[in-house]
C-alpha positions in Angstrom: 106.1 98.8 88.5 109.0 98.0 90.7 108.8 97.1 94.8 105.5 95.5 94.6 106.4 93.0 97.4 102.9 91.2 98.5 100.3 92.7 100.0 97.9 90.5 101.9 95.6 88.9 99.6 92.9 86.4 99.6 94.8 83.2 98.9 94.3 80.4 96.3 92.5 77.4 98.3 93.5 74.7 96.2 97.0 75.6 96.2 99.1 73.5 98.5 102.1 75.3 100.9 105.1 74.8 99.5 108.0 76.4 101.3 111.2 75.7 99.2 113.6 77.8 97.8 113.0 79.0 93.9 115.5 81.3 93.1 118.8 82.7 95.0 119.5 86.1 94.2 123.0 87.5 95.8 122.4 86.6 99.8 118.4 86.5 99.6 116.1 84.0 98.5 112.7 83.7 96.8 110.6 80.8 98.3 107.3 78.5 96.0 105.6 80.7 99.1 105.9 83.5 98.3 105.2 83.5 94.9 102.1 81.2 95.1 101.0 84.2 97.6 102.1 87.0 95.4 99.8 84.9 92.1 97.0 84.1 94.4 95.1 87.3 93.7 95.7 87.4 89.8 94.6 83.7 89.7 91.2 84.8 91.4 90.9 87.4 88.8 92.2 84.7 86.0 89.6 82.4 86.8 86.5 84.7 86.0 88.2 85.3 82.9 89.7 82.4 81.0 89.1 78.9 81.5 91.3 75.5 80.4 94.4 75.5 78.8 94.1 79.6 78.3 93.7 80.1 81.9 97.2 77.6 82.6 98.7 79.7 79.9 97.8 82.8 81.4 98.4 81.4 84.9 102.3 80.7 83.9 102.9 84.2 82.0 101.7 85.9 85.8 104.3 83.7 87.2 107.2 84.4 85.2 106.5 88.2 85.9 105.8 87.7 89.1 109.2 86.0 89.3 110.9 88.7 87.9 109.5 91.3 89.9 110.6 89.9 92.8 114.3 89.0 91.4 114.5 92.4 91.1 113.2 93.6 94.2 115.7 91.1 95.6 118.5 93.0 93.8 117.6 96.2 95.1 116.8 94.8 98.7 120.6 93.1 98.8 122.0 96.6 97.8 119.7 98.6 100.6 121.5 96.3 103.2 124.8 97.1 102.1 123.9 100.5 102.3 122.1 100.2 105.8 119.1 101.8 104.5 117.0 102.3 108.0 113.5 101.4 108.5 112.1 102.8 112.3 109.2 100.8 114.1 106.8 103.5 113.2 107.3 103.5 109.4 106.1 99.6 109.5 103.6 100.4 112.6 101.9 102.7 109.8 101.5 100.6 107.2 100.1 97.2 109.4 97.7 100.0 110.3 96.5 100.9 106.6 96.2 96.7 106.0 94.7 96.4 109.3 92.0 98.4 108.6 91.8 97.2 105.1 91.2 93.8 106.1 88.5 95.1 108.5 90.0 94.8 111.6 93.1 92.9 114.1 90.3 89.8 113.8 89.9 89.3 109.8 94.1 90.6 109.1 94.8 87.5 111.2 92.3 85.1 109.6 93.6 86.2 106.2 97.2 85.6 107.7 96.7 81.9 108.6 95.0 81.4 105.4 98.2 82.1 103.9 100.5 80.4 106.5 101.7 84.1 107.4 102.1 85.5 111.0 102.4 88.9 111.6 106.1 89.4 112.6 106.6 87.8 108.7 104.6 90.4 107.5 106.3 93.0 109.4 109.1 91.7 107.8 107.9 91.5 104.6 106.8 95.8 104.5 110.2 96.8 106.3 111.7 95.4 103.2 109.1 97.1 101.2 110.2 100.5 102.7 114.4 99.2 102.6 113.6 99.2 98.7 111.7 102.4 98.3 114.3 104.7 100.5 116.5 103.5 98.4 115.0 103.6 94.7 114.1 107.8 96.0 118.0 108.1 97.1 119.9 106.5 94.1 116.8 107.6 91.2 114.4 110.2 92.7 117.0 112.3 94.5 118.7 112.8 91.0 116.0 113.8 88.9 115.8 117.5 87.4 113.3 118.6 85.9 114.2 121.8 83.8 111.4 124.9 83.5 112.9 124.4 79.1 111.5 120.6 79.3 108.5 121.6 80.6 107.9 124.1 78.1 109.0 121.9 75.0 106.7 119.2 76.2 104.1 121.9 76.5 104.9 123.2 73.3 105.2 119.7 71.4 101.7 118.4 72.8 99.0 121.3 73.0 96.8 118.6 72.0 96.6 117.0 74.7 95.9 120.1 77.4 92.2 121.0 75.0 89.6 121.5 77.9 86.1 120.9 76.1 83.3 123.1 76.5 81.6 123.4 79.8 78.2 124.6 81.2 77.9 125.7 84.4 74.8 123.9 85.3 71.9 123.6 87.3 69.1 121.3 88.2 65.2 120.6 89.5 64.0 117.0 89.3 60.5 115.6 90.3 60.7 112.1 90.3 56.8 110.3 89.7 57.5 107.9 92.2 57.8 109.8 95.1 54.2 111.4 94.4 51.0 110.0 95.6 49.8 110.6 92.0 52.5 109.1 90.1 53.3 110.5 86.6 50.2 113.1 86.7 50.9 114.8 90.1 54.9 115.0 89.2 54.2 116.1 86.0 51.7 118.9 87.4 54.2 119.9 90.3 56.8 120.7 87.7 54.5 122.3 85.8 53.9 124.7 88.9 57.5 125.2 89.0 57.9 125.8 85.4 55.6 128.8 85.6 56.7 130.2 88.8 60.5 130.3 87.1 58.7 131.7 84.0 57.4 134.4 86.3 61.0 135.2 87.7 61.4 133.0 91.0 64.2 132.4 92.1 66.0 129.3 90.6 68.1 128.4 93.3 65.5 128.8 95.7 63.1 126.4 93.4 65.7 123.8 93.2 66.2 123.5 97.5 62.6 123.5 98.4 61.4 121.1 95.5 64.2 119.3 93.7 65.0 115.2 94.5 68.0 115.2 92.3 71.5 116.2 93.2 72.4 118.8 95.8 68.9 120.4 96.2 70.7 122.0 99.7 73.2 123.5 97.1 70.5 125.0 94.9 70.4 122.1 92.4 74.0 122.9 91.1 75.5 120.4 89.1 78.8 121.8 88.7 80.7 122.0 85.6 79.5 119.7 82.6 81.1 118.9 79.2 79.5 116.8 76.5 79.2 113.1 77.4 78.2 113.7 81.0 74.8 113.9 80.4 71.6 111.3 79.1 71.6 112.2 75.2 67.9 113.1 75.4 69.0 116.1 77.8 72.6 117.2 76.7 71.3 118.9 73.1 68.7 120.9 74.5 70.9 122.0 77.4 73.8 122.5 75.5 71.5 124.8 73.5 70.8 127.0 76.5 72.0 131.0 76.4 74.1 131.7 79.7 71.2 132.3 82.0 68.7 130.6 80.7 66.1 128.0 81.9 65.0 124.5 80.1 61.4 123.9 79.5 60.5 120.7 81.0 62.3 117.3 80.1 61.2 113.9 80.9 63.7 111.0 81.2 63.8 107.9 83.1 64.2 109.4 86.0 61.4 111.9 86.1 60.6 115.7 85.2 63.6 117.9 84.8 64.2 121.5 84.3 68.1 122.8 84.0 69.7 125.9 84.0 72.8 127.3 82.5 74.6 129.6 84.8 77.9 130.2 82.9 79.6 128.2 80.8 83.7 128.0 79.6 84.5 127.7 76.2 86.6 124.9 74.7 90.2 126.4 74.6 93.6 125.4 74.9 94.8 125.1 78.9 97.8 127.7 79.7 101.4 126.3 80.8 100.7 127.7 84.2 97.8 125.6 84.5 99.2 122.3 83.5 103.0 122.8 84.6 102.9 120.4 87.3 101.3 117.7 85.7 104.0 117.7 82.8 106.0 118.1 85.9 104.7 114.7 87.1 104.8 113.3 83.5 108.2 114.2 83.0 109.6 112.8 86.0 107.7 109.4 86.1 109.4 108.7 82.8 112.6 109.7 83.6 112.5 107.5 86.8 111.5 104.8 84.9 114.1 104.9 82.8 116.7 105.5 85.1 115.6 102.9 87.5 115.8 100.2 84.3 119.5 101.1 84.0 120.2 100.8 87.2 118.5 97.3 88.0 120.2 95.8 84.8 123.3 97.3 86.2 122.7 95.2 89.5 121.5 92.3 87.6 125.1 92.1 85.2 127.1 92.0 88.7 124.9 89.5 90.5 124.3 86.1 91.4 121.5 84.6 90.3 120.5 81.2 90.4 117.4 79.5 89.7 117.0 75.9 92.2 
């Protein structure tokens, strides 16, 4: 994705500070600092996965890209300029907040500053451009997208597939775990059995489940919500899945202890309505479109500018 101008990052340590220019594009420049900032994160990441003349190759791939994403932020920057795109004190006071607090505080943002050679007013620099880039990208792309109620429903139309919501149970649950009784396995395994039969006997489930249960949510009655097939250890998904709308488990054992569910309500695997999904094709629709249109108009810049590798 476009505009990714550096975030603060933990540096590479090895990596000398080199401060010369790379690459001119129009009036703004691309320094070996900023791009051995930008690759520091990827070549912490690299390193854990690929080792000798891989990781080099790898290593030089994430630098060509990286190259190119900021060549192409350049372009966009240079036009936001000429269009005195404006960026107030607050917009940028926001965002040193977010890395501020990111970083864990005013102390460890300015550690993780010098450890890159940054200061802050750089960095302040370096997000006003960041929001120069985006204002502009939402007025020239984002501002003249449309997305028609027609393309919703043809995308709709052409790709039910992928809108199937799977089976659900609405379910419920009561664990006794052995190791939080005095009698380990026995006196869980007898506790559950006393819960077993006063459910047999018509108490109250919900009731059961917030005086007894250590699983999930005993406050809430045991509930665990919606579940489709996958969510569950395979020794306990059958026989649950199994279970009439209303009805209780017998007691299950699994790693974690003694278990008894039951199935409040359940949806059935079905096909999700327009009206349900319409903003997500919505959201579908116009990602791809301002993708597409952002493409032609950074190869547009890129035909009319100057470029020039040092």
């Amino acid at each position: 994705m476009l505009c990714a101008l550096p975030f603060v990052s933990a540096p590479c340590a090895d990596a000398a500070v080199v401060d010369k220019i790379v690459v001119v594009v129009n009036s703004e420049i691309i320094t070996q600092r900023e791009i051995d900032v930008t690759l520091a994160p990827v070549y912490e990441q690299y390193k854990t996965m690929y080792k000798g003349a891989e990781l080099i190759k790898k290593l030089e791939e994430a630098r060509e890209d990286i190259i190119k994403q900021l060549i192409e932020d350049r372009l966009i920057l240079s036009e936001a300029k000429k269009a005195n795109i404006d960026v107030e004190d607050k917009e940028i006071d926001a965002r040193m907040a977010d890395i501020r607090n990111r970083a864990g505080g005013e102390v460890e943002l300015e550690k993780m500053l010098g450890q890159q050679n940054l200061t802050v007013n750089e960095l302040r620099a370096r997000y006003k451009e960041k929001i120069m880039i985006r204002k502009l990208i939402d007025r020239k792309v984002g501002a003249k997208i449309i997305i028609t109620p027609l393309e919703v429903k043809t995308y709709y139309n052409d790709h039910k597939d992928q809108f199937l919501q799977p089976e659900e149970i609405d379910l419920r649950q009561i664990l006794i775990k052995p190791q939080n009784q005095l009698g380990g396995q026995e006196d869980a395994l007898k506790r559950m059995r006393e819960i077993s039969g006063r459910i047999k006997e018509g108490g109250d489930f919900s009731g059961l489940a917030r005086e007894y249960s250590e699983g999930p949510n005993p406050g809430d009655g045991g509930s665990m919500g919606y579940i489709k097939k996958g969510d569950l250890m395979p020794q306990v998904e059958d026989i649950v899945f199994s279970l009439k709308d209303g009805e209780s488990s017998g007691i299950i054992q699994s790693s974690l202890g003694y278990h008894i569910f039951k199935v409040e309500g359940r949806r059935l695997r079905r096909t999700k309505d327009l009206p349900e999904v319409r903003q997500e094709i919505e959201e579908f629709l116009y990602r791809e479109k301002a993708n597409l249109r952002l493409r032609g108009w950074i190869d547009s810049l890129s035909k009319n500018a100057y470029i020039e590798f040092k």
